[in-house]
C-alpha positions as CSV (number, residue, x, y, z in Angstrom):
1,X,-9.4,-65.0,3.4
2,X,-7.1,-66.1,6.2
3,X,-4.1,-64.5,5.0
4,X,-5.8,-61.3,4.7
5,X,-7.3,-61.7,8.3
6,X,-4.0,-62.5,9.7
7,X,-2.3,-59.7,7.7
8,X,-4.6,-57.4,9.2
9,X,-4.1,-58.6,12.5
10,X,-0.1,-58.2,12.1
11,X,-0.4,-54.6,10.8
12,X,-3.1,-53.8,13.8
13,X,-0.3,-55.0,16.2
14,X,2.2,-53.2,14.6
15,X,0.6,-50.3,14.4
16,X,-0.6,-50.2,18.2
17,X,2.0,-48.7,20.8
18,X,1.0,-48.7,24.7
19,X,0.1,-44.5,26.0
20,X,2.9,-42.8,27.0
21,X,3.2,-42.8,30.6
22,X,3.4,-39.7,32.7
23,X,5.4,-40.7,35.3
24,X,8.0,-41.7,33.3
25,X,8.1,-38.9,30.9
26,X,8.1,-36.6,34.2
27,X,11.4,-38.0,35.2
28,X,13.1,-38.3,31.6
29,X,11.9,-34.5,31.3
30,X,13.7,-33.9,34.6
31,X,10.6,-32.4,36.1
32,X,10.9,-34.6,39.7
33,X,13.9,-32.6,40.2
34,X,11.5,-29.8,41.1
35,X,8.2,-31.6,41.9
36,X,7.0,-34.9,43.8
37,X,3.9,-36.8,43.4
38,X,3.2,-36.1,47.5
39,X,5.6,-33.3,48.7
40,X,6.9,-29.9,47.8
41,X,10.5,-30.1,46.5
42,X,11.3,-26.8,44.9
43,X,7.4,-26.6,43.3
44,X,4.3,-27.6,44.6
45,X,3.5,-31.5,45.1
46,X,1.8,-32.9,42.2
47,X,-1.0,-33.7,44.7
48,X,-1.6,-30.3,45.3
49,X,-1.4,-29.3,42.0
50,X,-4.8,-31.8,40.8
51,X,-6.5,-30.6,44.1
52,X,-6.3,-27.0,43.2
53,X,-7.5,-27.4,39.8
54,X,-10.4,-30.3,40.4
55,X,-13.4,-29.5,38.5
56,X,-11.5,-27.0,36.3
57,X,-12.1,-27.9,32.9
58,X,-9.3,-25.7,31.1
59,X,-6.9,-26.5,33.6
60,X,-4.9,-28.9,31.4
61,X,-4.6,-26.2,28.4
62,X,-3.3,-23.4,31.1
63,X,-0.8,-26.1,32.9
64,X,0.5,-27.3,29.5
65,X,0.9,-23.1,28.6
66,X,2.6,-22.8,32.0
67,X,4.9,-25.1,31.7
68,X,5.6,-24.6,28.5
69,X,6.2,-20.7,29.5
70,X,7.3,-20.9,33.0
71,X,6.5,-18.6,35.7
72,X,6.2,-17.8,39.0
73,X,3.7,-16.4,41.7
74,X,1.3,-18.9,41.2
75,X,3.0,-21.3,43.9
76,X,5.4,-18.9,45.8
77,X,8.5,-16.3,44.7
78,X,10.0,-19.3,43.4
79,X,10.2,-19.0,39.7
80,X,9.4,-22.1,37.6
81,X,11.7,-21.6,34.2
82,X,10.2,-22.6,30.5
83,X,10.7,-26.2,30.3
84,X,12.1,-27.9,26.6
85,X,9.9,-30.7,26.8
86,X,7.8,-31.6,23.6
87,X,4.0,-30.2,23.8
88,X,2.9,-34.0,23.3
89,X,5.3,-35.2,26.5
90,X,3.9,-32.0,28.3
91,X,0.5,-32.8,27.5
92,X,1.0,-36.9,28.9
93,X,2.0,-35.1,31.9
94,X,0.0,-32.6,33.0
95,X,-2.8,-35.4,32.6
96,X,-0.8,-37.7,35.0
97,X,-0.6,-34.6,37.2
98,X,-4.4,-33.9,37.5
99,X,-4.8,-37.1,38.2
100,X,-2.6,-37.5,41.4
101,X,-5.5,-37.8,44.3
């Protein structure tokens, strides 16, 4: 009985990895060469971005599609282009992003 409880606590740690972070995937993705958490760079602060979509439910869905796509006109002429980042790294960040107060 011990060896299986211990076996299962080895394959529970093993199995467990810490959530990815967003600020960290936002600079490996090179997305603070455009953005900062409390000032416009090129884009819009990422403070700004959470205040304009506070309460919007589908605003993680239509930041992941923007970035994803790119655009512009949203924050200025300024175009942003489509970014290579994975859809999972995109996701971690655009929920770090909404969450900038």
């Amino acid at each position: 009985m011990k060896a299986i409880l211990i076996a299962g606590i080895v394959l529970a740690a093993a199995t467990t990895q810490a959530a990815p972070d967003g600020a960290a995937l936002a600079q490996k993705n090179g997305c603070l060469a455009c953005h900062a958490v409390d000032h416009k760079v090129v884009g819009p602060a990422y403070k700004d971005v959470a205040a304009k979509y506070k309460g919007d439910k589908g605003a993680a869905a239509k930041l992941v599609a923007k970035v994803k796509a790119g655009g512009s006109g949203t924050w200025g002429a300024i175009p942003m282009p489509p970014q290579p980042a994975s859809e999972a790294d995109v996701k971690v960040i655009v929920d770090w992003v909404l969450s900038q107060k």
